[in-house]
C-alpha positions in Angstrom: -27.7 9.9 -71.1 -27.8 5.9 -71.4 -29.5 4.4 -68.4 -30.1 1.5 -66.3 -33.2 2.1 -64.4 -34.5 -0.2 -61.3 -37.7 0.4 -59.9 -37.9 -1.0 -56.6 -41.4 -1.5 -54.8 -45.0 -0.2 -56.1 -43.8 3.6 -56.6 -40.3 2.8 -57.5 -42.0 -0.1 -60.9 -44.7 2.5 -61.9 -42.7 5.5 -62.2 -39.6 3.4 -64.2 -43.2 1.6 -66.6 -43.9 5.4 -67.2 -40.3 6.3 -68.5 -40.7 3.6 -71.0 -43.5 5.0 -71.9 -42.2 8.2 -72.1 -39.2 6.5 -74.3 -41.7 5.2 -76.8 -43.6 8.7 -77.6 -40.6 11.1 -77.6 -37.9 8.3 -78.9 -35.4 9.8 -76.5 -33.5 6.6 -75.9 -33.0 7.3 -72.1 -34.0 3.7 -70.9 -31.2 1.2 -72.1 -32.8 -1.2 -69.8 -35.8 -1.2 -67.3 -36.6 -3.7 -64.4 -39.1 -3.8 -61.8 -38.3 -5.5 -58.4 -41.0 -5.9 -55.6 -42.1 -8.1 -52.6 -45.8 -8.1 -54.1 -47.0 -10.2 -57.1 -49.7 -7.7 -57.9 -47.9 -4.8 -58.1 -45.1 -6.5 -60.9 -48.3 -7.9 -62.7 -49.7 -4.4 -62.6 -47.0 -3.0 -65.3 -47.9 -2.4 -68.7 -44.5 -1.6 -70.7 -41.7 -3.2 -68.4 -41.2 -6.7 -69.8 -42.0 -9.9 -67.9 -38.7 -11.7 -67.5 -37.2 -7.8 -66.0 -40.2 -8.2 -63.5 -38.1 -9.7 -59.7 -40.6 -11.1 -57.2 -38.6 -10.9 -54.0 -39.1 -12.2 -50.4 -41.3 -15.3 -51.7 -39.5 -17.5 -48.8 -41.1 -14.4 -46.4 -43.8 -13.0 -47.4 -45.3 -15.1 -50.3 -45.7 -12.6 -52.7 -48.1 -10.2 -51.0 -45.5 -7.4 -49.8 -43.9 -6.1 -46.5 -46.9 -4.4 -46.0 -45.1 -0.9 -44.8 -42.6 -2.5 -42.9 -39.0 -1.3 -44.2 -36.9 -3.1 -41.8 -38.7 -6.1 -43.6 -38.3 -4.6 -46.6 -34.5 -4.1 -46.4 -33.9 -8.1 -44.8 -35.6 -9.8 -48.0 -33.9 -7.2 -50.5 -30.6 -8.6 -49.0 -31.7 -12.0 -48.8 -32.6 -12.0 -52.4 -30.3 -9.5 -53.9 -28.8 -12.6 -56.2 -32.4 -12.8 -57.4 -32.0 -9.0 -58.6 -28.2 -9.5 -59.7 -29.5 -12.3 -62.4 -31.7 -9.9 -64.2 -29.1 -7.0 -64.0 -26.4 -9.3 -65.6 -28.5 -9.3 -68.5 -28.3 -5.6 -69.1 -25.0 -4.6 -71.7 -23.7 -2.1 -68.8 -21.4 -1.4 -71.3 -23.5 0.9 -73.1 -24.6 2.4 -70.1 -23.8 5.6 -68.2 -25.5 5.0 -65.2 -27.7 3.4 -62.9 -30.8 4.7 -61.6 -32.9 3.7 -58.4 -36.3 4.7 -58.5 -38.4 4.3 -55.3 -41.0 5.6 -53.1 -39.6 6.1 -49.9 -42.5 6.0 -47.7 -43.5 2.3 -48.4 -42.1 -0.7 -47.2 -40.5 -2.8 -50.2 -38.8 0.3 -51.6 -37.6 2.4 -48.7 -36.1 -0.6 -47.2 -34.6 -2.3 -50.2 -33.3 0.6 -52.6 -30.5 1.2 -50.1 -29.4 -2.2 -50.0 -29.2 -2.6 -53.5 -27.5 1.0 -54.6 -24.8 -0.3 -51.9 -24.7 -3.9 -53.4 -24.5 -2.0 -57.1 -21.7 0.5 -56.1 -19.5 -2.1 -54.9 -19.3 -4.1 -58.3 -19.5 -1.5 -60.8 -17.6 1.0 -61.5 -20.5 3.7 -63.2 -21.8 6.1 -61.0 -25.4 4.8 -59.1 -28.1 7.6 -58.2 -31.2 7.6 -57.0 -34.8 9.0 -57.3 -36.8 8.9 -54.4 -40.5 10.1 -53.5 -41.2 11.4 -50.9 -45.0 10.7 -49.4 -47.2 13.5 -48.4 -47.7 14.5 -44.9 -51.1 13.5 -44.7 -50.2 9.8 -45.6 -49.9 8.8 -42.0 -46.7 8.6 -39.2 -45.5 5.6 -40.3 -45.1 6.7 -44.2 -43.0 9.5 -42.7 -41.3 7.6 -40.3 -40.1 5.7 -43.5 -39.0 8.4 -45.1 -37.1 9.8 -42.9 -35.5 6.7 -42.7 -34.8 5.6 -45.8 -33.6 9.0 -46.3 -30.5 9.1 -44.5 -29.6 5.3 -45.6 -30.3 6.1 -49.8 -28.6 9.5 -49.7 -25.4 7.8 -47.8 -25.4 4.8 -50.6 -26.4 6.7 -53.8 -23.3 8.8 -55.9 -26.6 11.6 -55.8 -30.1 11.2 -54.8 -32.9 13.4 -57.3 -35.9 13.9 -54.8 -39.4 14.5 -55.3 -41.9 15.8 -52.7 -45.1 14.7 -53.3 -46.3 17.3 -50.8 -45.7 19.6 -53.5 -47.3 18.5 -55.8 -50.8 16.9 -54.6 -53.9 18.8 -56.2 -56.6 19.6 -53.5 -60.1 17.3 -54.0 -57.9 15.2 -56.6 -58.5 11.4 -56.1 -55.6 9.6 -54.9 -55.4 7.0 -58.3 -55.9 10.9 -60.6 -52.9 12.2 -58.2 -50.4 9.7 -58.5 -51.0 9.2 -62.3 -50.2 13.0 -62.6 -47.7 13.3 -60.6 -45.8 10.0 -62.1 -46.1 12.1 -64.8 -44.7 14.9 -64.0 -41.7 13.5 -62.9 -41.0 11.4 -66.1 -41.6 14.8 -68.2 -39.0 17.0 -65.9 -36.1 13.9 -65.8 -37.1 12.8 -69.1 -36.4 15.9 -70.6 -32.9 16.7 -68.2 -31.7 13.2 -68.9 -32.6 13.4 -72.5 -30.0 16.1 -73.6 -27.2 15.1 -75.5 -28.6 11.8 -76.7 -29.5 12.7 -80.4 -31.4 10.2 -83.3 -30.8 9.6 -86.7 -32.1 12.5 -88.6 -32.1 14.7 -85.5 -30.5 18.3 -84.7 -27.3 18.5 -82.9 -27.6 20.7 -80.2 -25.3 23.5 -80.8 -24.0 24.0 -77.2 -24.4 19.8 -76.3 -25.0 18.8 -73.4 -23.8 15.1 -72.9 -24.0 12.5 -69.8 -20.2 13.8 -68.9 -22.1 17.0 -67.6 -24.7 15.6 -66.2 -22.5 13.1 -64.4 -20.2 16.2 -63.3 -22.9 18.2 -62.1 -24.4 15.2 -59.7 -20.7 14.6 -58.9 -19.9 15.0 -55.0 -23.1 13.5 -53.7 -25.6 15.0 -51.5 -29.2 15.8 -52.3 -31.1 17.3 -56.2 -33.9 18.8 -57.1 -35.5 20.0 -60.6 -36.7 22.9 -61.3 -38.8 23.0 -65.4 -40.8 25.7 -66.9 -42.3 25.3 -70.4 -43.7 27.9 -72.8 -46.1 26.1 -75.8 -44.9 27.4 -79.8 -47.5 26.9 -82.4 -47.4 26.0 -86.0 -48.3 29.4 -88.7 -50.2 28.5 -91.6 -46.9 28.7 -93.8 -46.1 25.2 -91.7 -43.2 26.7 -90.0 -42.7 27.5 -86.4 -44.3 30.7 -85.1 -44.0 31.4 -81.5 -45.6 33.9 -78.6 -42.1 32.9 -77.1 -40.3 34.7 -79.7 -43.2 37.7 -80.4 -42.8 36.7 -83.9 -46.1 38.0 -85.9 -45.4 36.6 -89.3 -45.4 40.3 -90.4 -41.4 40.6 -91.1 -40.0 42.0 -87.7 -36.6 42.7 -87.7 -34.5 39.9 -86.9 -32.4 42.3 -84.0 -35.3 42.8 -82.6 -37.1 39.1 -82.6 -33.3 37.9 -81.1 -33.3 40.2 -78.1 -37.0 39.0 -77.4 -35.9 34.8 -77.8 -32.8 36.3 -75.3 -35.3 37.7 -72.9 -37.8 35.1 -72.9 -35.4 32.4 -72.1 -33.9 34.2 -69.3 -37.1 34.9 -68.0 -38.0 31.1 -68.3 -34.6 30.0 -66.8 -36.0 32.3 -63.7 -39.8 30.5 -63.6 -37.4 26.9 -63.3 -35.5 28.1 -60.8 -38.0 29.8 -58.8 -41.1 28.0 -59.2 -42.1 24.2 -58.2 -39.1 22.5 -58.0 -39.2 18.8 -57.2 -37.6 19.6 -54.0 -38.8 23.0 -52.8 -35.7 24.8 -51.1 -33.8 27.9 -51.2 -31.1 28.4 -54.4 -28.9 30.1 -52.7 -25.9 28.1 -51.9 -26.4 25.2 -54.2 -22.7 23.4 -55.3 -23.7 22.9 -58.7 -26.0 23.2 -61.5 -26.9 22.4 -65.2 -29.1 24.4 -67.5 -31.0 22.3 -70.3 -33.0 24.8 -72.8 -35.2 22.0 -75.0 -37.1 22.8 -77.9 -36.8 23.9 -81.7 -33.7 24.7 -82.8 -34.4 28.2 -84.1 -36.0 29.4 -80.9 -32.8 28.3 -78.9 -30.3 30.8 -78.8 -26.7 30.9 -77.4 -27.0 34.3 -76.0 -30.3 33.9 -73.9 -28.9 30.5 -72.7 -25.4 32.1 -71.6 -27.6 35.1 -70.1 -29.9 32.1 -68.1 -26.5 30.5 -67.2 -25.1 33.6 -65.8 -28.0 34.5 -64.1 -28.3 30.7 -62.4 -24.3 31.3 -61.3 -25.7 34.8 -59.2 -28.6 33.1 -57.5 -27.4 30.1 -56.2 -23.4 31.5 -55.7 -22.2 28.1 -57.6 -19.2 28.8 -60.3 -20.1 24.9 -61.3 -23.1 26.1 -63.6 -23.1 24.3 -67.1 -25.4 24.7 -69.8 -26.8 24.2 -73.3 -29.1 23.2 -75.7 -31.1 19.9 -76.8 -33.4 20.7 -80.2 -36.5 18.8 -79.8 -39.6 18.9 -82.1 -42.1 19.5 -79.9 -44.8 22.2 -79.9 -42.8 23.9 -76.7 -39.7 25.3 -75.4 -38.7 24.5 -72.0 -36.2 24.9 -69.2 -34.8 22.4 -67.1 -32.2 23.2 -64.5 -30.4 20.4 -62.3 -29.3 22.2 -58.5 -27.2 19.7 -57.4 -25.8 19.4 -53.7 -28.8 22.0 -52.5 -29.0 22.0 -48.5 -31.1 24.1 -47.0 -34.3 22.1 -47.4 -36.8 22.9 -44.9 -38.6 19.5 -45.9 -36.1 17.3 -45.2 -36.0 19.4 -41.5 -39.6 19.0 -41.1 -39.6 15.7 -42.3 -36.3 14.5 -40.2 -38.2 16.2 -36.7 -42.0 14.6 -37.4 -39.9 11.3 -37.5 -38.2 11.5 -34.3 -41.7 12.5 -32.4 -43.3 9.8 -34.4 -40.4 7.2 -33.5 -40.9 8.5 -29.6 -44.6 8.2 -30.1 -44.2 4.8 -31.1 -41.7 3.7 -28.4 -44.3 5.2 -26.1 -47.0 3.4 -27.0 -44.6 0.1 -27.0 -44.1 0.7 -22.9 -47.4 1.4 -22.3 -48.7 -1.8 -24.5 -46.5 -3.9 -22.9 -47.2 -2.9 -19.3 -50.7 -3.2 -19.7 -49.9 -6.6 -20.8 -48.5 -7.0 -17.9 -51.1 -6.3 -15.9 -53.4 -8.2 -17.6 -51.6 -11.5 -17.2 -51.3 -10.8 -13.3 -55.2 -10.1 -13.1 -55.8 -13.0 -14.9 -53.0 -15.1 -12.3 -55.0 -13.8 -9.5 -58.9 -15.1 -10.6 -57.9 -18.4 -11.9 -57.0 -21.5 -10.5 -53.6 -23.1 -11.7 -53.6 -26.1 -14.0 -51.3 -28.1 -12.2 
C-alpha cells in the first residue's frame, strides 16, 4: 500500500522519520511521500530522514516557533490558521500514485492532538482517497492534562478520519526504562507492526509474488466503515542451515529428510498457533476480539514456510473469535530471518481503555473547572482586601 504520511507535532514527525527509515532497510516502498508539520522549530530540526523542504513550521504569527506548549485548543486554532501552509507542501506529493493518506500523531500533546483533526477534515474534503489516522495514546502516568488531551482529541480524530489505527502507550512502557529508551522502542514497534501490515501486496523487482496477495483494495476494505483499529503481530525467528537454505524451528525441519506430509501439517500448525499469539497477545489497542466488524490476516516471511492451508486454518480461526464474516487473508514473501503474523481488527468496540480514558477525562475536566472557581474567587477576595487597606489614587 502507497502512502502519504503527515506527521503532525513531536510524536506524530518522529514516528513518520522512523517509517522512512524503516523504508530504507526493508525497501518496502510504503512511504510515497513523508512530511513533518509542527508548532516548534526544534522538534522539525530534530528529524534525521524526512527532508527539509517537507518540514511545516506552523503558528509562527503565535507562538514563534517554540510550540503550544500542551495546549490543544491552541494547537487546533494555528493548524487552521495555517492549514494553506501545510496544503503547499502536500500539493507537491503525486496523490496520484497514492492510496492513502495517513495522519500520524500523538494525541496527548498539544500541536498534534489539536491539529490532526483539523487537517484529516481539511484533507477529506478535497480528496477523494480515503484519510486515516494513527494516533498514540500517552500513558497514565503522564499527567491529567495529557489525558485530558486525549480524550479529546479522541472523539474529534476518530469523527474526521475514514479509520483511526491506535496505539496505547500504556501498553507498552517497560518498567525502570528511561523515557528517551521508551519512546525510541516503542516508535519502533509501531513502524515494525504497520510496516509490515501496510507492506503486503507492494512487491520489488526481483521479489516473490505472494501467492494469496494481499493488495491496498483489502486493506482499504477492511478499514472501510470507520470506527476504531488495533494490531495484533507475533513473530517466530527462521535460521539459515549450513547448506545456505532456509531451516526453521517454525517448520520442525531437522535437515535429516522428514517427510514432506509431515513438515506441512507442522508449518499448518505453527501458523495457526502464531495467528492465535497476534490475536491474543499485545495488540496495539488491548480489547476484547469478540465482536470486531472486520479483520485482515497478513502471514510475512519466506515463501516456502508460508502455506495456504495454515493461512486459511488462521483465517477461519480469526472469523470464530471475533464473529466477523469480513476476515481477509494472505501472504507477503519477505526475506527476512522470521515469519510473522499481522492481523488488522478493524471497527473493535469494546475497549476498556478508551472507557477509562473517556471517565479520567471528565473528573479531570471537573477538576479543572473546580480549581477555575476556586482561583477566581480567591482572586476576588484578594482585590477586596487589598480595596479595604489602601487608600484610593484619586
Amino acid at each position: 500500500m502507497k502512502l502519504a504520511m503527515i506527521g503532525f507535532g513531536q510524536a506524530g514527525g518522529k514516528i513518520v522519520d522512523r517509517f522512512l527509515d524503516y523504508d530504507d532497510r526493508t525497501g518496502s516502498g510504503i512511504v510515497r511521500a513523508a512530511i513533518a508539520v509542527n508548532s516548534a522549530k526544534a522538534d522539525l530540526i530534530g528529524l534525521d530522514n524526512i527532508p527539509q523542504e517537507n518540514r511545516v513550521l506552523i503558528g509562527q504569527a503565535r507562538v514563534k516557533g517554540h510550540g503550544v506548549g500542551a495546549d490543544n485548543e491552541l494547537g487546533a486554532e494555528v493548524a487552521e490558521e495555517d492549514i494553506d501552509e501545510v496544503q503547499n507542501a502536500i500539493d507537491q506529493i503525486p496523490t496520484h500514485e497514492v492510496d492513502a493518506f495517513l495522519i500520524v500523531s500523538g494525541m496527548g500533546g498539544g500541536t498534534g492532538s489539536g491539529g490532526a483533526p483539523v487537517l484529516a477534515k481539511h484533507l477529506k474534503r478535497i480528496y477523494t482517497i480515503p484519510v486515516y489516522g494513527l494516533g498514540v495514546l500517552p500513558g497514565t502516568d503522564e499527567g491529567g492534562i495529557y489525558t485530558l488531551n486525549a480524550a479529546r482529541s479522541f472523539q474529534t480524530f476518530v469523527r474526521e478520519v475514514d479509520n483511526l489505527l491506535v496505539f496505547d502507550n500504556d501498553s507498552w512502557r517497560q518498567t525502570g526504562e528511561s523515557v528517551e529508551g521508551g519512546y525510541e522502542q516503542i516508535n519502533e514497534e509501531i513502524v515494525r507492526r504497520f510496516g509490515i501490515l501496510f507492506g503486503a501486496g507492494e512487491v520489488g523487482d526481483g521479489q516473490e509474488v505472494a501467492e494469496s496477495v494481499v493488495d491496498s483494495s483489502e486493506i482499504i476494505n477492511t478499514l472501510s466503515g470507520g470506527g476504531v483499529s488495533t494490531v495484533g503481530f507475533a513473530s517466530e525467528e527462521v535460521e539459515l542451515n549450513s547448506g545456505g537454505g532456509l531451516l526453521s524451528r517454525f517448520t520442525g525441519d531437522d535437515g535429516g529428510g522428514a517427510d514432506d506430509d509431515l513438515d506441512a501439517a507442522n508449518t499448518t500448525n505453527r501458523i495457526t498457533s502464531l495467528v492465535r499469539k497476534a490475536a491474543l497477545g499485545r495488540l496495539t489497542l488491548p480489547c476484547e476480539i469478540e465482536g470486531t466488524e472486520r479483520a485482515l490476516l497478513v502471514l510475512s516471511g519466506p515463501s516456502e514456510y508460508l502455506n495456504r492451508k495454515g493461512i486459511e486454518r488462521g483465517r477461519k480461526w480469526l472469523e470464530e473469535e471475533t464473529g466477523s464474516m469480513e476476515v481477509r487473508g494472505g501472504d507477503f514473501p519477505r526475506e527476512e530471518p522470521e515469519v510473522a503474523a499481522a492481523i488488522l481488527l478493524s471497527g473493535v468496540t469494546n475497549v476498556p481503555r478508551i472507557k477509562r480514558l473517556q471517565q479520567v477525562a471528565i473528573e479531570a475536566q471537573d477538576n479543572i473547572d473546580d480549581i477555575q472557581q476556586e482561583s477566581e474567587e480567591n482572586l476576588e477576595e484578594l482585590v477586596e482586601d487589598d480595596e479595604d487597606e489602601l487608600e484610593p489614587l484619586f
